[in-house]
VEXLOFI-781735 format. One record per atom (N, C-alpha, C): residue number from 0; atom name; x, y, z. Coordinates in Angstrom, 2 decimals. Example, Ala and Ser with C-alpha at 12.3 -4.5 7.8 and 13.67 -1.06 7.14 Angstrom:
2
NODE    k   a       xx       yy       zz
NODE    0   N    13.19    -5.69     7.80
NODE    0  CA    12.30    -4.50     7.80
NODE    0   C    13.20    -3.30     7.80
NODE    1   N    12.85    -2.25     7.08
NODE    1  CA    13.67    -1.06     7.14
NODE    1   C    12.90     0.03     7.87
***
This chain:
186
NODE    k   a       xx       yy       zz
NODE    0   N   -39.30    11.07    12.37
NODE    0  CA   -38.94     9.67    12.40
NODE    0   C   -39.90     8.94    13.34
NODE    1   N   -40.45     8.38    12.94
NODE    1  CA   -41.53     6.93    13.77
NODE    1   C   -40.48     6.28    14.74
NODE    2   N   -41.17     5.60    15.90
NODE    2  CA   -40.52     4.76    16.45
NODE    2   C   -39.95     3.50    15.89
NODE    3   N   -40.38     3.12    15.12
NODE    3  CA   -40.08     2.03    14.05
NODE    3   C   -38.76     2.20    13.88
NODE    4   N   -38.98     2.87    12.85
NODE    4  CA   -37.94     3.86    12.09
NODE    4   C   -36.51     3.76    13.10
NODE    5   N   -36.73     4.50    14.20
NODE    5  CA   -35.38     4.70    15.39
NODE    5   C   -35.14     3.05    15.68
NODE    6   N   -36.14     2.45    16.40
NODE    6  CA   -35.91     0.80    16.63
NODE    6   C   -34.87     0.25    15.75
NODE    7   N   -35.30     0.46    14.53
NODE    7  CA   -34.23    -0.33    13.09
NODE    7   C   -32.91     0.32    13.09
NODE    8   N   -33.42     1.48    13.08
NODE    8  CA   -31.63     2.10    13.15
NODE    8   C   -30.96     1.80    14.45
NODE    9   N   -31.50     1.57    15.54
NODE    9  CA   -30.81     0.66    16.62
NODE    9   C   -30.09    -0.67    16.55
NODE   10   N   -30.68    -1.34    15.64
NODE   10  CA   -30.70    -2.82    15.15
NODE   10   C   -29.49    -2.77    14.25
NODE   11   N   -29.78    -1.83    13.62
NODE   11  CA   -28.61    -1.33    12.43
NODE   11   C   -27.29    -1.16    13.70
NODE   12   N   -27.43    -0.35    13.92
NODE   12  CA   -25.85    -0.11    14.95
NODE   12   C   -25.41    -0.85    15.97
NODE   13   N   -26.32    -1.79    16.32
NODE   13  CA   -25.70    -3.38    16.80
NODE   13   C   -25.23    -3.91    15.77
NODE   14   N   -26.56    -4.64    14.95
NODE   14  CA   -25.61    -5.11    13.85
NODE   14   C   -24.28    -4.52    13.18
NODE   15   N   -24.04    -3.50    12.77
NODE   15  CA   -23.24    -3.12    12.45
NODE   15   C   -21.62    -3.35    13.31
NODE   16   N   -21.80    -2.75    14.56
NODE   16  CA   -20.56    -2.48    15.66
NODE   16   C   -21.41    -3.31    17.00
NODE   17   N   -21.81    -4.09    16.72
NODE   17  CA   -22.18    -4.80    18.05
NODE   17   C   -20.94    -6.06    18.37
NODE   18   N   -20.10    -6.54    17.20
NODE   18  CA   -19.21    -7.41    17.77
NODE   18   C   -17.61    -6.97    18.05
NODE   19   N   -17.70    -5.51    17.59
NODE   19  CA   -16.46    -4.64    18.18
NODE   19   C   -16.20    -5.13    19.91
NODE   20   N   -15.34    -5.15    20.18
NODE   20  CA   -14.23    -4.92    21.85
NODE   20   C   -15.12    -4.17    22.11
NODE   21   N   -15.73    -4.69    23.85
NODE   21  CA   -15.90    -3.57    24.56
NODE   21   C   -14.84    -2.82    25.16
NODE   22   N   -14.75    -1.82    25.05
NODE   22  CA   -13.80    -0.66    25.93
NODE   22   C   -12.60    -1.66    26.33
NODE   23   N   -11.56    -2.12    25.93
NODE   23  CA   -10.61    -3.13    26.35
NODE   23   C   -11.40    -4.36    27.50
NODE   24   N   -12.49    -5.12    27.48
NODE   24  CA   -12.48    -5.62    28.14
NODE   24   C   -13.05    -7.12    27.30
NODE   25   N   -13.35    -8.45    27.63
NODE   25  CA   -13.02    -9.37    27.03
NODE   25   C   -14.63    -9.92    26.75
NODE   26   N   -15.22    -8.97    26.09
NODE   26  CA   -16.81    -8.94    25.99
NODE   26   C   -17.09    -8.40    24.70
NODE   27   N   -17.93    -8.34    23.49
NODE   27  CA   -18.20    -7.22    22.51
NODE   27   C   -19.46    -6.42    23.38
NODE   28   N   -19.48    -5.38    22.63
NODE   28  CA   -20.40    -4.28    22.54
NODE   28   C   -21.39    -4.93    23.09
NODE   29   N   -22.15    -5.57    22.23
NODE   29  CA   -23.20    -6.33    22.09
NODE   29   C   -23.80    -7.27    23.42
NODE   30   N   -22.90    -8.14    23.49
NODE   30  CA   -22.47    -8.62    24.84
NODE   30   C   -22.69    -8.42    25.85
NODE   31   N   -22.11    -7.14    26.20
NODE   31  CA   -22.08    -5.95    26.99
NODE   31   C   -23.56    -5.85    27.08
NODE   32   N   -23.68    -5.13    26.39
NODE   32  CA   -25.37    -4.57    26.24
NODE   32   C   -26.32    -5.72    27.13
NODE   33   N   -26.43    -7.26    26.47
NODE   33  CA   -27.54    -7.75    26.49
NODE   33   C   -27.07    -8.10    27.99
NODE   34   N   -25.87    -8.60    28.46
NODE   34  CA   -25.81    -8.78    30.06
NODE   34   C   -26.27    -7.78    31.29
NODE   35   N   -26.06    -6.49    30.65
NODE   35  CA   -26.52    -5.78    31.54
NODE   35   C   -27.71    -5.58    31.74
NODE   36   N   -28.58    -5.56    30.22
NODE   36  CA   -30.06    -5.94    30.28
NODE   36   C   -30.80    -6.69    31.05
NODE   37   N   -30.32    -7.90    31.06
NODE   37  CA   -30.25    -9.22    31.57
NODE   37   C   -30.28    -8.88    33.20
NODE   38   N   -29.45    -8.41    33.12
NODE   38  CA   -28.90    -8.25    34.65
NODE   38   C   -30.61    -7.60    34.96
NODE   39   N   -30.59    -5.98    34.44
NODE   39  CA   -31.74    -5.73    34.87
NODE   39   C   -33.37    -6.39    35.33
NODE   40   N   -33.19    -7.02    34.37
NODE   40  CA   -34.50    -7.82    33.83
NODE   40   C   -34.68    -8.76    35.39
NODE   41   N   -33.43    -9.50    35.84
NODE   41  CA   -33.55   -10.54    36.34
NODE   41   C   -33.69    -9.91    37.70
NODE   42   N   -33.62    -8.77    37.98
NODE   42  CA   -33.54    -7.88    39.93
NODE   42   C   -34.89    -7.09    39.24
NODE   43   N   -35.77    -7.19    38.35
NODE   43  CA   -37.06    -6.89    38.67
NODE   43   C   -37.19    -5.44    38.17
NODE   44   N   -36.49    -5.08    37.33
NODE   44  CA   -36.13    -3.47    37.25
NODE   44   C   -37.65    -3.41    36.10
NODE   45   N   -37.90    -1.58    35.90
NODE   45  CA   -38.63    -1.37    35.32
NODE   45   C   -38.62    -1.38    33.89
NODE   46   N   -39.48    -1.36    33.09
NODE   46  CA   -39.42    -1.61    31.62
NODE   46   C   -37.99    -0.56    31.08
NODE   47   N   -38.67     0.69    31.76
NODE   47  CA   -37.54     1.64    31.37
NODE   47   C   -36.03     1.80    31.70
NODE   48   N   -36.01     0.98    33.08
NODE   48  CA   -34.36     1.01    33.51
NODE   48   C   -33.96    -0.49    32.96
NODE   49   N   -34.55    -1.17    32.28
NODE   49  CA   -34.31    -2.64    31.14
NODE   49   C   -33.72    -1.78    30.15
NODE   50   N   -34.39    -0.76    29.76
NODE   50  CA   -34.02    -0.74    28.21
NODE   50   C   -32.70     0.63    28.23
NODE   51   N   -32.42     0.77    29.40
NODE   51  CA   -31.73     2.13    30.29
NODE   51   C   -30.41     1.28    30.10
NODE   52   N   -30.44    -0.37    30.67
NODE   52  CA   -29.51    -0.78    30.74
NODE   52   C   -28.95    -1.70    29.45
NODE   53   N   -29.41    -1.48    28.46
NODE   53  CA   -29.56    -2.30    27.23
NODE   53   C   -28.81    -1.15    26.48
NODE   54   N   -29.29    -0.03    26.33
NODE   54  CA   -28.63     0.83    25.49
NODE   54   C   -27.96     1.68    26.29
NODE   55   N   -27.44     1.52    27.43
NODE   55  CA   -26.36     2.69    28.28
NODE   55   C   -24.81     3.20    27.67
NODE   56   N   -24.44     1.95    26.88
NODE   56  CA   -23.26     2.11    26.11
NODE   56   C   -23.51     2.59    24.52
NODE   57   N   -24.85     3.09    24.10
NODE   57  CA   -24.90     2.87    22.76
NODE   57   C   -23.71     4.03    22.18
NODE   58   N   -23.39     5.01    23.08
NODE   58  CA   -22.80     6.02    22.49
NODE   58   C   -21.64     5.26    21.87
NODE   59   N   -21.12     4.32    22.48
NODE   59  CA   -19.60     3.40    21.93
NODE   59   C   -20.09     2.67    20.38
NODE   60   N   -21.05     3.16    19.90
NODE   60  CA   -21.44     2.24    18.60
NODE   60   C   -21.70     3.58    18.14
NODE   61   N   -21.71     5.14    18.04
NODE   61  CA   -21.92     5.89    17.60
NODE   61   C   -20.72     7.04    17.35
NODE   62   N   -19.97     7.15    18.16
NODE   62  CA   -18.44     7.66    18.03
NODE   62   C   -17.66     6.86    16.71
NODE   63   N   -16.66     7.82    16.61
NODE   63  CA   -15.73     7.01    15.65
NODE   63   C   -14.74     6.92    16.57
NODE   64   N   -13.91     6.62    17.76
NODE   64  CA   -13.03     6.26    18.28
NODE   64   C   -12.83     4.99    18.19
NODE   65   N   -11.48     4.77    18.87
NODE   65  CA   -11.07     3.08    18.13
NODE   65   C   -11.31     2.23    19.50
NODE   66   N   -11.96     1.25    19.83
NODE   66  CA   -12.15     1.04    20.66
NODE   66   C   -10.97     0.92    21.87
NODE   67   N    -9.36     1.12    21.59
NODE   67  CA    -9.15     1.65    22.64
NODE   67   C    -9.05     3.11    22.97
NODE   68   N    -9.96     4.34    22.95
NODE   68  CA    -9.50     5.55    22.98
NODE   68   C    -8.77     5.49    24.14
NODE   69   N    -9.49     4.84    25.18
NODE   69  CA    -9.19     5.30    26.90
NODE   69   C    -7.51     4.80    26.73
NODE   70   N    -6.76     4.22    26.31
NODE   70  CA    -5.67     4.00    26.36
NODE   70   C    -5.02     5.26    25.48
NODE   71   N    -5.30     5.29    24.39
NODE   71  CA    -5.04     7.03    23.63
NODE   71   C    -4.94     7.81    24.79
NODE   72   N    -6.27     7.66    25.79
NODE   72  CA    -6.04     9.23    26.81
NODE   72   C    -6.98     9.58    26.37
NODE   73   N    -8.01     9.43    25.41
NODE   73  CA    -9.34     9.84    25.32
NODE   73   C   -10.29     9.61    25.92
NODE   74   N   -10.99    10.81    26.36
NODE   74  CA   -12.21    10.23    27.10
NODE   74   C   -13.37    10.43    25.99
NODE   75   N   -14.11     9.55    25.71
NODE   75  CA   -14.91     9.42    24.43
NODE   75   C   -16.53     9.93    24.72
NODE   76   N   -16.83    10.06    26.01
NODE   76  CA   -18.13    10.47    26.23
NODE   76   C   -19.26    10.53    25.97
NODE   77   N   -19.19     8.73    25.63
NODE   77  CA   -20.07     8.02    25.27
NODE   77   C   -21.00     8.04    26.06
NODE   78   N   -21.36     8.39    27.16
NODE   78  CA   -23.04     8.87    27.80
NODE   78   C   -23.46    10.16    27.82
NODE   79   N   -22.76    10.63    27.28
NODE   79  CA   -23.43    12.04    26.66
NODE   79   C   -24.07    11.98    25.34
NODE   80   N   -23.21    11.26    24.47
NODE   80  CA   -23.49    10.82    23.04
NODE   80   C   -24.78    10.08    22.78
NODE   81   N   -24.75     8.92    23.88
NODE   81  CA   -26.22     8.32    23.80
NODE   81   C   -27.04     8.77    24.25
NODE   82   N   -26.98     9.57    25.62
NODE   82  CA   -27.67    10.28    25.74
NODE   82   C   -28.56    11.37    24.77
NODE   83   N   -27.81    12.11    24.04
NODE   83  CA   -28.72    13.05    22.96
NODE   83   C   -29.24    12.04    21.95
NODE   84   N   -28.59    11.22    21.43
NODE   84  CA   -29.24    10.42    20.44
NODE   84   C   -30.65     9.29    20.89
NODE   85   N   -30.18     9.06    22.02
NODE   85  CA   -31.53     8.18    22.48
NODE   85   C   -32.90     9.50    22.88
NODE   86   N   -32.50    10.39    23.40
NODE   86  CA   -33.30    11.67    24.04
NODE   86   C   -34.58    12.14    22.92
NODE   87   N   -34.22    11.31    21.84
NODE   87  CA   -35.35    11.82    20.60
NODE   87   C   -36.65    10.83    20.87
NODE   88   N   -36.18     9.77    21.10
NODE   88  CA   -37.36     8.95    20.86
NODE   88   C   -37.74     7.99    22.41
NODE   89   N   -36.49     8.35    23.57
NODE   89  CA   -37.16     7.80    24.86
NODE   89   C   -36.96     9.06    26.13
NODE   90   N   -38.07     8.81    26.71
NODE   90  CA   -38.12     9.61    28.15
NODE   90   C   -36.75     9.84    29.04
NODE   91   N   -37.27    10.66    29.94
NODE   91  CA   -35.86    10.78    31.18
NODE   91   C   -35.95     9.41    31.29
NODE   92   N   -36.70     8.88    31.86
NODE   92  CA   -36.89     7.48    33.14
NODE   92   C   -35.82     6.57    32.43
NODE   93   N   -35.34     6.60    30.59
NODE   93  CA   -34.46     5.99    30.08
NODE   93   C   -33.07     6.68    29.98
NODE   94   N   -33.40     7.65    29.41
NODE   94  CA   -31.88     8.79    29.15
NODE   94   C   -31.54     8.93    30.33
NODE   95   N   -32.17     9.25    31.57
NODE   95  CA   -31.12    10.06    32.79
NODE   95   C   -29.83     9.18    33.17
NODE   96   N   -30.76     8.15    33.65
NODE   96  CA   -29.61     7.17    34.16
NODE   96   C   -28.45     6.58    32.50
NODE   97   N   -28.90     6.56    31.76
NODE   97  CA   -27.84     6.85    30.90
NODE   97   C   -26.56     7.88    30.81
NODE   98   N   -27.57     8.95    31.33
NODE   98  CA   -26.43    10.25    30.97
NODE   98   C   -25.70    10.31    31.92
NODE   99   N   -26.32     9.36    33.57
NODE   99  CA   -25.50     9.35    34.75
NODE   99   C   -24.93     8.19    35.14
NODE  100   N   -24.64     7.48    34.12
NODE  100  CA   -23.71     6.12    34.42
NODE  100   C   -22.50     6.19    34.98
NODE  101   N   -22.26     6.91    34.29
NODE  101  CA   -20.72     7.83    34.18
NODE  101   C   -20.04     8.38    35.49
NODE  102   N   -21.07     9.83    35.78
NODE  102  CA   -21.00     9.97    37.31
NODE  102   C   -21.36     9.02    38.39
NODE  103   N   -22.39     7.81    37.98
NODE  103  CA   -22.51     7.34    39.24
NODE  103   C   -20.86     6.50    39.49
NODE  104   N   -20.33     6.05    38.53
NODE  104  CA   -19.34     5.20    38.98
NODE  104   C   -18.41     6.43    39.88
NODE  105   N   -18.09     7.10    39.29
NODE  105  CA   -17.47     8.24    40.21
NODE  105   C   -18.25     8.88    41.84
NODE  106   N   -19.05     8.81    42.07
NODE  106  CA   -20.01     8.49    42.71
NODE  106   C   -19.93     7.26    43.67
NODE  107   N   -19.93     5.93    43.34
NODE  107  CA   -19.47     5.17    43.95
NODE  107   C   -18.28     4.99    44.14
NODE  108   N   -17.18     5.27    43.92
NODE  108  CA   -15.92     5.62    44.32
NODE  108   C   -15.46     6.40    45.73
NODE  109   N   -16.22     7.24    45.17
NODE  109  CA   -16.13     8.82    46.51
NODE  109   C   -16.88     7.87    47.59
NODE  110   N   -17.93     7.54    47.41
NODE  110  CA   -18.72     6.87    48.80
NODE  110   C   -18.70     5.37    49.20
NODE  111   N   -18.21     4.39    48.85
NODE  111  CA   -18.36     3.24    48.94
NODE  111   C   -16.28     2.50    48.46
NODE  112   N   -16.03     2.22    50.02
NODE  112  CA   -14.50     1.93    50.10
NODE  112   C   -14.54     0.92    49.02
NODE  113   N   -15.25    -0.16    49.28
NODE  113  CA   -14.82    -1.59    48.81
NODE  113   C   -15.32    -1.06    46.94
NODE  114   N   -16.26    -0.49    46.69
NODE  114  CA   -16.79    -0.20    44.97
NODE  114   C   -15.26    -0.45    44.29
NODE  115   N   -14.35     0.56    44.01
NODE  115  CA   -13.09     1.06    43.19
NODE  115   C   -12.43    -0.96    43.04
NODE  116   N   -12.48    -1.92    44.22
NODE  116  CA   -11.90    -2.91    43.84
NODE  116   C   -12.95    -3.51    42.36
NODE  117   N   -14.07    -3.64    42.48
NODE  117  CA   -15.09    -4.06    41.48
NODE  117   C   -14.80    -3.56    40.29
NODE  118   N   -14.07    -2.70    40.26
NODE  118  CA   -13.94    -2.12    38.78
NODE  118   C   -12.85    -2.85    37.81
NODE  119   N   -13.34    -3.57    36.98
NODE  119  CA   -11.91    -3.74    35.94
NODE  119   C   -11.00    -3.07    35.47
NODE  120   N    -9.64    -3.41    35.24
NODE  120  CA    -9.00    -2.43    34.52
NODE  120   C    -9.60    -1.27    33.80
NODE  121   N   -10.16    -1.60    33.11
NODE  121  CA   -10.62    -1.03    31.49
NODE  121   C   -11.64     0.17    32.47
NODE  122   N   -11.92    -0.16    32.98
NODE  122  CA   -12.77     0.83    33.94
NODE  122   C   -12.24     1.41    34.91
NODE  123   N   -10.90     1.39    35.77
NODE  123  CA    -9.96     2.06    36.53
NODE  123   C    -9.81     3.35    35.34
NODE  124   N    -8.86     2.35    34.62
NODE  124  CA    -8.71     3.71    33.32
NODE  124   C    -8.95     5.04    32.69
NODE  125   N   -10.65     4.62    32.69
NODE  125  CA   -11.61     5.43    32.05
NODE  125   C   -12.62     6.20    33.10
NODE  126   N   -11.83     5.44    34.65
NODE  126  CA   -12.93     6.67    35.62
NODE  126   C   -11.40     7.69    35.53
NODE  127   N   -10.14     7.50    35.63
NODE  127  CA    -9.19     8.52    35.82
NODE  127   C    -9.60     9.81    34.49
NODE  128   N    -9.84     9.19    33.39
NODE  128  CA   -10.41     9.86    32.32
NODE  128   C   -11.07    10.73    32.52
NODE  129   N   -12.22    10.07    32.99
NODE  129  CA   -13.57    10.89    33.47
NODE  129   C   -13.68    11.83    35.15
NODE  130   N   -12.85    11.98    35.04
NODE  130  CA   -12.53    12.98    36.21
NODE  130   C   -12.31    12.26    38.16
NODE  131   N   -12.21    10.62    37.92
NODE  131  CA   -11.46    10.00    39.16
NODE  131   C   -12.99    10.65    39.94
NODE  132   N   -12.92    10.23    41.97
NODE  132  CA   -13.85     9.75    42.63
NODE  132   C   -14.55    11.34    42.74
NODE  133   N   -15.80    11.61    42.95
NODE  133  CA   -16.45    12.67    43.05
NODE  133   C   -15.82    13.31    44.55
NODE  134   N   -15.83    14.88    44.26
NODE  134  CA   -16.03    15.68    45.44
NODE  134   C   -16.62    15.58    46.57
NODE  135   N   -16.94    15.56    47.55
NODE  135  CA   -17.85    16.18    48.53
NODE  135   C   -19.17    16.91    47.99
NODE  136   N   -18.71    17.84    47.36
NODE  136  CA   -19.42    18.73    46.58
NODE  136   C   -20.51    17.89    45.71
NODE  137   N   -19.42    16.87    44.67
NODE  137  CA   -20.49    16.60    43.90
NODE  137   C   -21.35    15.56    44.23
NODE  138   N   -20.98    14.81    45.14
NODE  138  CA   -21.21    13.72    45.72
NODE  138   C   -23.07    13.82    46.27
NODE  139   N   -22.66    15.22    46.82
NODE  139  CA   -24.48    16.10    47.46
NODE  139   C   -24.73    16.16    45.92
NODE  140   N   -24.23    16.87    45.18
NODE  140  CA   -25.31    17.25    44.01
NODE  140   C   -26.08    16.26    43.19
NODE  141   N   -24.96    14.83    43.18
NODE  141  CA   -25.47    13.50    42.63
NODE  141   C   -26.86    12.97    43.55
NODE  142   N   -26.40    13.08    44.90
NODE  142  CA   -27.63    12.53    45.90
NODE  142   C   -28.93    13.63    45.83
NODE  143   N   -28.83    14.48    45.04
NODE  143  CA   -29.84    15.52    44.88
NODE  143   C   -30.68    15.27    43.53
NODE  144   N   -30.18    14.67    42.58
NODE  144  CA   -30.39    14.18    41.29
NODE  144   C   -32.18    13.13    40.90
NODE  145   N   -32.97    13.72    41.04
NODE  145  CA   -34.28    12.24    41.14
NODE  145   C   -33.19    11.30    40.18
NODE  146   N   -32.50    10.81    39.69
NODE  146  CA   -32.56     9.65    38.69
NODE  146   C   -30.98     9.09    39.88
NODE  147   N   -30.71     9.65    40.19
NODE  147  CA   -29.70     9.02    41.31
NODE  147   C   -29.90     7.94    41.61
NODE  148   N   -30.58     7.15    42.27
NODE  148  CA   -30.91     5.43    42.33
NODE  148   C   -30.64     4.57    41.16
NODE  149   N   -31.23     4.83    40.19
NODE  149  CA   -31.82     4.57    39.03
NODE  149   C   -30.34     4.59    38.30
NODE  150   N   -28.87     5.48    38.28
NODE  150  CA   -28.05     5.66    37.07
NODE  150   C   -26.98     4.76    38.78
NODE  151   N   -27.28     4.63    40.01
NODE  151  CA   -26.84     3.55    40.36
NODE  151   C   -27.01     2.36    40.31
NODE  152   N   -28.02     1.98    40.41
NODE  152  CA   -28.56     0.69    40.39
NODE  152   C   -27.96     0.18    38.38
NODE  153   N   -27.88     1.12    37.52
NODE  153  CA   -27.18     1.07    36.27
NODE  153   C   -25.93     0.45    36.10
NODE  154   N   -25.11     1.40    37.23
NODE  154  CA   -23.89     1.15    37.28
NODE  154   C   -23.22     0.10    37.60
NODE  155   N   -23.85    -0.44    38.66
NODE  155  CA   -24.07    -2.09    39.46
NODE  155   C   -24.08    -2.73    38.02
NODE  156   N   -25.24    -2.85    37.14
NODE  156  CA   -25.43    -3.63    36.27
NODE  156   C   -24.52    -4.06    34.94
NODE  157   N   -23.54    -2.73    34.56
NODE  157  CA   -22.62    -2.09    34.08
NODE  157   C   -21.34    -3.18    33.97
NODE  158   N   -21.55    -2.99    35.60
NODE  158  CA   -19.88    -3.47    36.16
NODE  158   C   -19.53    -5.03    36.26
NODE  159   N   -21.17    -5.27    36.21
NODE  159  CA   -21.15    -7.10    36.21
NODE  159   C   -21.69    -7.38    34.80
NODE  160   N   -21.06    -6.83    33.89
NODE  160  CA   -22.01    -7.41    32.67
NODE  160   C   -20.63    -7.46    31.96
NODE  161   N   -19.82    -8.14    32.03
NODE  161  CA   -18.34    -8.47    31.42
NODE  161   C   -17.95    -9.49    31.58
NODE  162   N   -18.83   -10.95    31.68
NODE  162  CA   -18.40   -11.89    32.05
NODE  162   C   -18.27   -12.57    30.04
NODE  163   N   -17.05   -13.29    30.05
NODE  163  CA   -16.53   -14.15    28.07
NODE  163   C   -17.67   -15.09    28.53
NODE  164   N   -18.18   -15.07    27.31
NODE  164  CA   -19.30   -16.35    26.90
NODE  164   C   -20.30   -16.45    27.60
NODE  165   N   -21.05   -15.47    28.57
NODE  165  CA   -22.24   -15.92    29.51
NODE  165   C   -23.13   -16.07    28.50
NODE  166   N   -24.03   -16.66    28.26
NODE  166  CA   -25.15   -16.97    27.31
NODE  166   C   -26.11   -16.22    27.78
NODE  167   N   -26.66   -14.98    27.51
NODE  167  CA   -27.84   -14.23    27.77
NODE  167   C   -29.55   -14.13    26.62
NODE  168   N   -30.19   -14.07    26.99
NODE  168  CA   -31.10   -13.42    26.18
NODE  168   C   -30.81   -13.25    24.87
NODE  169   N   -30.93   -12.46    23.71
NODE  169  CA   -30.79   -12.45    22.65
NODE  169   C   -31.30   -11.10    22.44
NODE  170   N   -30.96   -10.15    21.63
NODE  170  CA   -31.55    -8.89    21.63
NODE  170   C   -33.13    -8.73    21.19
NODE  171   N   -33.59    -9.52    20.69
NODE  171  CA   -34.83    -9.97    20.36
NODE  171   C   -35.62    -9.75    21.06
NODE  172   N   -35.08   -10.69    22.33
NODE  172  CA   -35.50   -10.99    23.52
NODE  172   C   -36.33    -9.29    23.95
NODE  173   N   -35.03    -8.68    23.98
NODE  173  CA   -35.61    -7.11    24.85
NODE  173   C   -36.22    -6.23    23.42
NODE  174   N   -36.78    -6.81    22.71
NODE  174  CA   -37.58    -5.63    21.64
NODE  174   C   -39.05    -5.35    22.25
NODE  175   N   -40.31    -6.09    22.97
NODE  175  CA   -40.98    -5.68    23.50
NODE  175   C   -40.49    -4.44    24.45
NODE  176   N   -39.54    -4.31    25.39
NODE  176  CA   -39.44    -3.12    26.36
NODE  176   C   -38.97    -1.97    25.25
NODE  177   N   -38.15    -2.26    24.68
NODE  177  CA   -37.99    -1.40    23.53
NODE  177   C   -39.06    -0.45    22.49
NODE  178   N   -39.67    -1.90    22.22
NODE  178  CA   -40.94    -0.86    21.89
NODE  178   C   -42.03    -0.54    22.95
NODE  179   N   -42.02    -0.58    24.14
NODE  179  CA   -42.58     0.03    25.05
NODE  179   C   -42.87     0.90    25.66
NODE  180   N   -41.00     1.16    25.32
NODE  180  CA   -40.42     2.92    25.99
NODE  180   C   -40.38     3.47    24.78
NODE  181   N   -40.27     3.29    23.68
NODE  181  CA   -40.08     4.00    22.68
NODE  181   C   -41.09     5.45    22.18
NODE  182   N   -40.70     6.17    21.43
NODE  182  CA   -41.71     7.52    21.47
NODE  182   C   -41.85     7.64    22.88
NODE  183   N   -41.19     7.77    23.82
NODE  183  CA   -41.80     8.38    25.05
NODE  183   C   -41.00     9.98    25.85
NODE  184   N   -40.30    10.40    24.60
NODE  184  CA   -39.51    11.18    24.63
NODE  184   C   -40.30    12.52    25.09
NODE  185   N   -39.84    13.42    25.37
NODE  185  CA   -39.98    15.00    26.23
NODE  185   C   -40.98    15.49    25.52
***
């Protein structure tokens, strides 16, 4: 598959499930996506943690769960999911902090008192899901991680990208970084 090729089928699975509910919260998919992008773009981040934060949720457009699993009690493990599926056609510098979104919020939990208030419902929820505030233990193994900064500085972007109606960018907008990082896979 060409980079092309993957790009469109990206386009395809926005279009498709980009105006689905994010995870119970009062944003679509889509939404989601381009604010956090946004977010990146605007604190100066690199091409690759732009497009890190653009597709961090794609796994939620690739599952068949209903967008409320986390209320089911499912944990849907949607950064694992995007993770392998993005891992074909972009580098670590994009996938890691993808695959560590997840832990970093758990991560910031364990280390940072005031973080756990920042979290929305929909995200209280789904860290109890995902195994609630890191260990001691894991807490060193996360700070041992090279992409550790990088799936924090994510998470930050994550957590503020849920605002109804902010007018962002346009996905358009981020297709240069897209095709930038693209083919830059292992």
């Amino acid at each position: 598959m060409t980079a092309s090729e993957f790009l469109s089928g990206l386009d395809r699975h926005f279009h498709e499930r980009g105006a689905e509910q994010y995870s119970g919260e009062k944003v679509s998919q889509l939404e989601h996506a381009l604010q956090a992008a946004w977010e990146a773009e605007k604190a100066g981040a690199t091409p690759d943690l732009i497009v890190a934060a653009l597709l961090h949720d794609v796994g939620h457009l690739l599952h068949n769960h209903d967008d409320d699993c986390a209320e089911q009690g499912i944990n849907d493990h949607h950064e694992e999911l995007g993770y392998r599926y993005l891992r074909k056609m972009f580098g670590p510098s994009v996938t890691e902090p993808i695959r560590l979104h997840v832990p970093a919020k758990r991560f910031l939990c364990a280390t940072e008192a005031s973080y756990p208030a920042t979290l929305s419902p929909a995200s209280i929820l789904s860290l109890q899901l995902q195994g609630g505030s890191m260990s001691p233990e894991e807490v060193q193994q996360f700070r041992e991680n090279p992409y550790c900064d990088a799936a924090v500085h994510l998470r930050r972007w994550d957590e503020s990208a849920k605002i109804p109606g902010l007018v962002t960018p346009s996905l358009a907008h981020f297709r240069t970084y897209l095709e930038l990082c693209c083919g830059q896979s292992e």
